[in-house]
C-alpha positions, -999 to +999 in steps of 0.1 A: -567+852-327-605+834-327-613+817-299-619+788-317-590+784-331-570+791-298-592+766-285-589+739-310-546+746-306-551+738-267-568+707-279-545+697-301-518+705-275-541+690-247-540+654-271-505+655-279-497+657-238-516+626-236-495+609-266-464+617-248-478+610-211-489+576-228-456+572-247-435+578-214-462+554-193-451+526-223-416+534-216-419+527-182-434+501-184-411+483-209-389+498-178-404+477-149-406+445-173-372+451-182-360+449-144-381+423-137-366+400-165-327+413-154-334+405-118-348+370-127-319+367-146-299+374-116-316+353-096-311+327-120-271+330-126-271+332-086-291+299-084-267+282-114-235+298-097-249+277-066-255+247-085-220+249-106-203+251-067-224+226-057-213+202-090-175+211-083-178+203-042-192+170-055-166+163-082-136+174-058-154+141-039-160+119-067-119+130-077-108+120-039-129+087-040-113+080-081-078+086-069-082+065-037-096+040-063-066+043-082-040+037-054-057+008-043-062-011-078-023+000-082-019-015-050-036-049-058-022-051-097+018-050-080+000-076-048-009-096-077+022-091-094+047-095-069+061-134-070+048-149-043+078-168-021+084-182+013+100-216+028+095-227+063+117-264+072+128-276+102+167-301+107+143-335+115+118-353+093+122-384+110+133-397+145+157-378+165+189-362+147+222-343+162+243-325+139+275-317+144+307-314+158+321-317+120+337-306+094+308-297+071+289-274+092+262-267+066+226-276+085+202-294+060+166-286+068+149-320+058+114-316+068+100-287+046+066-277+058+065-249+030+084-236-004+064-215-022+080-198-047+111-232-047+136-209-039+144-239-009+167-269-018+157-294+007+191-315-005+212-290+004+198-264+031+202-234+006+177-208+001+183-194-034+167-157-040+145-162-072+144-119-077+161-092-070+141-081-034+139-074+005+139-108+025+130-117+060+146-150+073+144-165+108+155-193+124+157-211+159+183-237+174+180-262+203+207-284+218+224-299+248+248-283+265+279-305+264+285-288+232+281-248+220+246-247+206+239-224+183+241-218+148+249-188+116+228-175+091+248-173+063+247-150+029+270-159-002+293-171+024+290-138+053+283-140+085+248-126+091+239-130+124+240-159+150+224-177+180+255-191+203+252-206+237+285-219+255+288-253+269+273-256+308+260-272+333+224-267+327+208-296+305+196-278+270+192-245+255+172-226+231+174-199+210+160-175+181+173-147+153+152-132+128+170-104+101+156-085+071+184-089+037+186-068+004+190-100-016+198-097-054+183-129-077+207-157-073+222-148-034+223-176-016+212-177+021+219-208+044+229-221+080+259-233+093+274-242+126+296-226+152+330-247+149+328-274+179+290-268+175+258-290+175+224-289+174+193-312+182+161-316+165+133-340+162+096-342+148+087-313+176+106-289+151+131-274+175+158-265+146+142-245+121+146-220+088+125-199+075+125-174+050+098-147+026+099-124-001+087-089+018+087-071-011+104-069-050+129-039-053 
């Protein structure tokens, strides 16, 4: 072969190397940039991950604080639904006044400092439940003891419960009952005396009903 010509094939040879050396530096190149761009893509999916956790932590809050929210404007719409009734009276609203011994032992609480709701009859001592509902009543008796002192707290006609203090030889007593009723609209609570009883009450209230709507049921 001439030596030229062998020498002119290294060339050639010598050239194409350096296409393909340059070809593969390219290709590594486009390598590097390649792994650059994935890991700031990782780095960016790692930083939104930590954003998204951060956004659900903060909603799981914003949920607790919206259902708290909830409750308590559920609470206030039934508060503000609720009917509003209570009664507070007491046996006297003049003078000095004995009831009983006798035959009709309803007590007729005459002063009525209270009847929201009107579910008190002042003409005839009878609390009248306006809805269906749980009730808490109370009541308080004072008298002298040459008499029993006492008196009944009364539901469509039932015993309830009672105060009751014999006859003695001390000068007066006093006494006080308090009771939570299922009432149904229309039950009628009221007080009546022991048989052979009698009570006392003046404008220091001493005798007294009272009654209020706890809750509706």
């Amino acid at each position: 072969m001439d030596i030229n010509e062998w020498f002119r094939d290294k060339v050639e040879l010598i050239k194409n190397l350096e296409d393909k050396l340059k070809q593969v530096e390219k290709r590594q190149n486009d390598v590097e940039a390649f792994e650059a761009k994935l890991n700031a893509t990782v780095d960016e999916v790692a930083r939104q991950k930590a954003e998204v956790d951060r956004l659900k932590k903060e909603n799981e809050g914003l949920k607790t604080r919206l259902d708290a929210t909830e409750e308590e404007i559920d609470k206030l719409k039934q508060s503000k639904a609720a009917p509003q009734i209570a009664f507070s009276a007491s046996l006297a609203n003049v003078g000095e006044i004995y009831r009983g011994p006798c035959t009709d032992k309803a007590l007729i609480f005459k002063r009525v400092f209270s009847n929201t709701g009107n579910g008190y009859d002042q003409n005839t001592g009878i609390f009248t439940a306006p809805v269906n509902g749980l009730y808490f009543f109370s009541f308080s008796t004072y008298g002298y003891n040459t008499h029993v002192m006492g008196a009944i707290l009364m539901k469509d006609g039932v015993r309830q419960i009672s105060t009751y203090d014999n006859p003695s030889a001390d000068g007066s007593d006093s006494s006080s009952n308090a009771v939570v009723l299922q009432l149904a609209a229309g039950d009628k609570v009221y007080m009546e005396l022991w048989d052979n009883g009698r009570v006392f009450d003046n404008l220091n209230g001493q005798t007294t009903f009272s009654g209020f709507l706890v809750f509706p049921v």
